[in-house]
C-alpha positions in Angstrom: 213.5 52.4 138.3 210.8 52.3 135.3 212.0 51.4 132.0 211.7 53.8 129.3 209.7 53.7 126.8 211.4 52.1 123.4 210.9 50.6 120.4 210.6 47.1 121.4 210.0 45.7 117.6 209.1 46.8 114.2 207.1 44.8 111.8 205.8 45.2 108.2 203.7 43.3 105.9 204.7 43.1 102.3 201.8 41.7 101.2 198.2 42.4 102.8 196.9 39.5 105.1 200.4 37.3 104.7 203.0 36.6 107.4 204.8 39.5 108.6 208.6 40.1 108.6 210.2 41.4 112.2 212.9 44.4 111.1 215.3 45.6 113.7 215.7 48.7 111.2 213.0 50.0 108.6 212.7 53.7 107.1 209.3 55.2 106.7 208.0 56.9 103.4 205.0 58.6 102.7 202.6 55.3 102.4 203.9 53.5 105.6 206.8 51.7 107.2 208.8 50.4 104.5 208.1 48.1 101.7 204.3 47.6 103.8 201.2 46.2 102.2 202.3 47.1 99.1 201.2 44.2 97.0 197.5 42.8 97.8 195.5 40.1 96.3 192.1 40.7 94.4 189.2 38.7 93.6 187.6 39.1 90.6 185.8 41.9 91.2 189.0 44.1 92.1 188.2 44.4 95.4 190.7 43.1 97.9 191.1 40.0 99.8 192.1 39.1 103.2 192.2 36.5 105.7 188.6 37.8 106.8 187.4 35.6 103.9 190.1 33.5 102.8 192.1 32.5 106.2 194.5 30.2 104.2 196.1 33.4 102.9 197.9 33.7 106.7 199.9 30.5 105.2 201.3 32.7 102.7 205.2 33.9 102.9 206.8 36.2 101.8 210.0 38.5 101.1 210.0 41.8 99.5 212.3 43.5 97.0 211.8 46.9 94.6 209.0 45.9 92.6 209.8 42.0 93.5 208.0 39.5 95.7 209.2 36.3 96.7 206.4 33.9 97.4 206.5 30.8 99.5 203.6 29.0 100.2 202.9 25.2 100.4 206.4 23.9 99.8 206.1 26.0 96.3 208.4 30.0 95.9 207.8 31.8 92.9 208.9 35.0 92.6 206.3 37.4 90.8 207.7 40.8 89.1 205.5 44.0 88.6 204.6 45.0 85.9 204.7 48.8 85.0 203.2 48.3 81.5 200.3 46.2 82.8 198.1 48.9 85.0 195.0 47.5 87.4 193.1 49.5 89.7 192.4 47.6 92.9 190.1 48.5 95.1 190.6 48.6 99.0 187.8 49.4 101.3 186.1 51.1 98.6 189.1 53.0 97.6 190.0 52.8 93.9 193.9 53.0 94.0 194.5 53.8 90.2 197.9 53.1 88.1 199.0 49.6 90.0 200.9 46.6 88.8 200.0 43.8 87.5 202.4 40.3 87.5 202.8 38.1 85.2 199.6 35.6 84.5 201.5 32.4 86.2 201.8 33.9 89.3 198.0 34.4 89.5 197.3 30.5 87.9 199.3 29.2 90.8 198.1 31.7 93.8 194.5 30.7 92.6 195.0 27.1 92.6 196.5 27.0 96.1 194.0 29.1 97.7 191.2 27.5 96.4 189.6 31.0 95.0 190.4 33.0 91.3 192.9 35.9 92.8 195.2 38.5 91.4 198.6 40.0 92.8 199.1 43.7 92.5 201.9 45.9 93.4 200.8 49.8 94.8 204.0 51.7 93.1 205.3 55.3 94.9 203.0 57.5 92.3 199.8 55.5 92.9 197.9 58.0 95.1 195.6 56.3 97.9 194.6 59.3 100.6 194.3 58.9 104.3 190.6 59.4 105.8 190.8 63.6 106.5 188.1 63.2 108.8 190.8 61.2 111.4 194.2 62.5 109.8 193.8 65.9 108.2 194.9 66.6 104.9 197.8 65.1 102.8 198.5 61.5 104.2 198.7 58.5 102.2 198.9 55.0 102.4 199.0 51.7 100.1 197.3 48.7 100.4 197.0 49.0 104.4 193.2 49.0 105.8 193.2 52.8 106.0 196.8 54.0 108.1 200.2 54.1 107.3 201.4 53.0 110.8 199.6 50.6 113.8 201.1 51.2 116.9 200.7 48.7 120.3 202.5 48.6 123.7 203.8 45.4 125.0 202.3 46.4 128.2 198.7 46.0 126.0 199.9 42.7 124.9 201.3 41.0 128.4 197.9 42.2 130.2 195.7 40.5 127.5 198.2 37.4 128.3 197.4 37.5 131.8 193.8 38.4 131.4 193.6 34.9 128.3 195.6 33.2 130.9 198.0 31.8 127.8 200.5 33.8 125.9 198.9 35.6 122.8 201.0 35.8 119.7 201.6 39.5 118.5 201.1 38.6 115.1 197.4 37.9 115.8 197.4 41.9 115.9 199.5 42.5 113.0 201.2 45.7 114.4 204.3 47.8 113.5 205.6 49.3 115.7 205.3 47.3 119.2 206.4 49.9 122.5 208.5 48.4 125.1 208.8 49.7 129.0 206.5 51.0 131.8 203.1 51.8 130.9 200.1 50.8 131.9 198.0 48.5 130.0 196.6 49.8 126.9 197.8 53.6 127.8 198.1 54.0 124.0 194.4 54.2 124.2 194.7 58.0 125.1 198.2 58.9 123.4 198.1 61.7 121.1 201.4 61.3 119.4 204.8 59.8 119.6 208.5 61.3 119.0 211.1 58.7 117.9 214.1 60.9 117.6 213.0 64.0 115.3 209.7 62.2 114.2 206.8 62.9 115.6 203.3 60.3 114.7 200.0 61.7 115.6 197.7 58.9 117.0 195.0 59.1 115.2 192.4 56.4 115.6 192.0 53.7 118.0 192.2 50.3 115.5 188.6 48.1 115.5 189.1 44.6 115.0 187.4 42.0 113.1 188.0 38.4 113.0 191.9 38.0 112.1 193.1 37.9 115.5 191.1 35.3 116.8 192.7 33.0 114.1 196.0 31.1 114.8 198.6 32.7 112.7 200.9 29.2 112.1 197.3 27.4 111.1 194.9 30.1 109.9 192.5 28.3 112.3 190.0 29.7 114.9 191.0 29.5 118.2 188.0 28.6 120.3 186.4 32.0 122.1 189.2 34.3 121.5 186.5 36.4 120.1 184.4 36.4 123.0 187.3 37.0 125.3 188.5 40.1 123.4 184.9 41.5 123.2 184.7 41.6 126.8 187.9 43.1 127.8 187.8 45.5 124.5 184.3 45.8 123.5 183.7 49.8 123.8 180.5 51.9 123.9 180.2 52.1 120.2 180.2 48.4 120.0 183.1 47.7 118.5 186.3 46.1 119.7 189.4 48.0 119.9 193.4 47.3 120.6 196.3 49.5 119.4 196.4 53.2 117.5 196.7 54.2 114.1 199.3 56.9 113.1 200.1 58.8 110.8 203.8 60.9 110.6 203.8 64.9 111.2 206.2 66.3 109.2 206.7 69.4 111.2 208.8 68.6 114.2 209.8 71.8 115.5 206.8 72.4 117.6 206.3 69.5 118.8 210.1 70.1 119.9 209.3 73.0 121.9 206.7 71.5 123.7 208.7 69.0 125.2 211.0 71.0 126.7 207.8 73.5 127.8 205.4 70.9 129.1 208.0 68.4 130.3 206.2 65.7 128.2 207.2 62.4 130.0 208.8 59.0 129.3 207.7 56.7 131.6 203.5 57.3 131.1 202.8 55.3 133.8 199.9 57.4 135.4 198.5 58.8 131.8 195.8 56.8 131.3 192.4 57.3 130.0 189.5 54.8 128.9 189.4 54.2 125.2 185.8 54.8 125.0 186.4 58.6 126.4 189.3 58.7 123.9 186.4 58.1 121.2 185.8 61.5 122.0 188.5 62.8 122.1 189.7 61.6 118.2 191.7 64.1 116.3 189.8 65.7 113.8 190.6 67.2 110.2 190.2 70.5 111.5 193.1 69.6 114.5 195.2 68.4 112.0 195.5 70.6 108.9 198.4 72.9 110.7 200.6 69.7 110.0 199.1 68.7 106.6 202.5 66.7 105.2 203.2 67.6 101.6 203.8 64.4 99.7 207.1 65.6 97.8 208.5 66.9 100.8 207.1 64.2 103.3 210.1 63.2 106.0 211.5 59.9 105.7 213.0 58.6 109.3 214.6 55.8 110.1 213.6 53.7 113.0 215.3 51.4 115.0 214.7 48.6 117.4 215.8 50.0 120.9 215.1 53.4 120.1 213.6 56.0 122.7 210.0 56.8 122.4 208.6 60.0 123.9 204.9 60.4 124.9 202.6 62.8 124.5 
């Protein structure tokens, strides 16, 4: 018998391009799994950084509290503190994300001299608004500091095929997911999954995830391992040109219907035999237009809890 689908593990990433933390609970709120990428480093410019062009920051650890961050990196923990009466606008792929926090100056001094480059740490509080691409989403969805979605969902399935195919075992965290999907399905069936129920909570797949060059470096030595690139490309390279692996979502607050159709269309949980080619799925993206009937209002956005082991249902 097939093993349903579940959620194998949940991951977020308090602050952008830094080790991740593994949760075997986390809630969601309107920007994203809990407590993820809400703090992000800036070079002088504003704009943020990353490991695309500062790998040591994959060195950096972290822990995450309120409007607290606990930094570890090089044998050194600070812990920096937001500050509310110190506002900074960020900007993250060329979204200004006004009324952020600054820290206090130390926190910068140290961060700077241990990466080697002049950086700032700044905190994305609840009221500071940065909207979801319509064109992908529809209206009303938000995230923080996160490339562009609140969620990034992968199968295991994905993961232990791209093992077989390497011929090595790949480390998740090269992928930087949050939700990772456990059972039977085929390799990279999240390709052509619309959405996802976890209990009442429906997510609406709604954009295949490109990559750049963060996976191909090793996450405990921020160094490039030899041709993972290459190897990706080939297996993942679609007909746009660009390399995909795992789905961005987004939560639907209205559940009902989605309820109703699973007991109508006898919507599966072992997906084995739903598969379908990412680069038809390309066509096949959800559009503004598909979307606006479940536009989430921001005061009244759902806030679920999710759990390791829970049941995922497929559509």
């Amino acid at each position: 018998m097939s093993q349903a689908l579940h959620i194998a593990s949940l991951h977020h990433y308090p602050l952008k391009s830094a080790q991740g933390i593994s949760l075997t609970q986390a809630q969601m709120n309107p920007q994203g799994l809990e407590l993820d990428r809400r703090w992000v480093l800036i070079g002088d410019t504003g704009n943020f950084l990353s490991q695309r062009t500062c790998a040591a920051m994959g060195a950096i650890h972290v822990m995450a509290y309120q409007q607290e961050l606990t930094i570890t990196l090089h044998g050194q923990t600070y812990i920096a503190i937001a500050n509310p009466e110190h506002l900074i606008a960020p900007t993250v792929w060329g979204d200004i994300v006004n009324d952020c926090f600054a820290v206090q100056p130390e926190i910068n001094t140290w961060l700077s001299h241990e990466l080697g480059i002049s950086v700032r740490l700044v905190y994305c509080p609840d009221n500071a608004i940065r909207r979801v691409d319509e064109h992908y989403a529809g209206q009303g969805h938000r995230t923080a500091f996160s490339d562009g979605f609140p969620l990034l969902v992968i199968s295991q399935s994905s993961l232990d095929e791209l093992a077989r195919l390497w011929g090595a075992p790949i480390d998740y965290r090269r992928f930087r997911p949050n939700l990772i999907v456990g059972g039977a399905c085929e390799p990279f069936a999240e390709d052509s999954w619309r959405s996802i129920r976890i209990d009442n909570a429906v997510f609406d797949l709604v954009k295949p995830c490109s990559r750049c060059v963060i996976p191909s470096l090793d996450p405990d030595t921020q160094q490039q391992t030899d041709g993972f690139l290459r190897f990706l490309a080939q297996h993942r390279r679609k007909d746009d040109g660009k390399v995909y692996l795992g789905q961005n979502a987004v939560l639907r607050r209205d559940t009902a219907t989605f309820s109703l159709m699973n007991a109508d269309r006898g919507l599966i949980n072992d997906i084995g035999s739903h598969t379908q080619s990412l680069a038809e799925n390309l066509g096949l993206l959800h559009t503004k237009k598909e979307h606006e009937k479940n536009a989430p209002d921001f005061e009244h956005f759902i806030q679920p809890i999710l759990t390791v082991g829970q049941a995922i249902w497929v559509e």
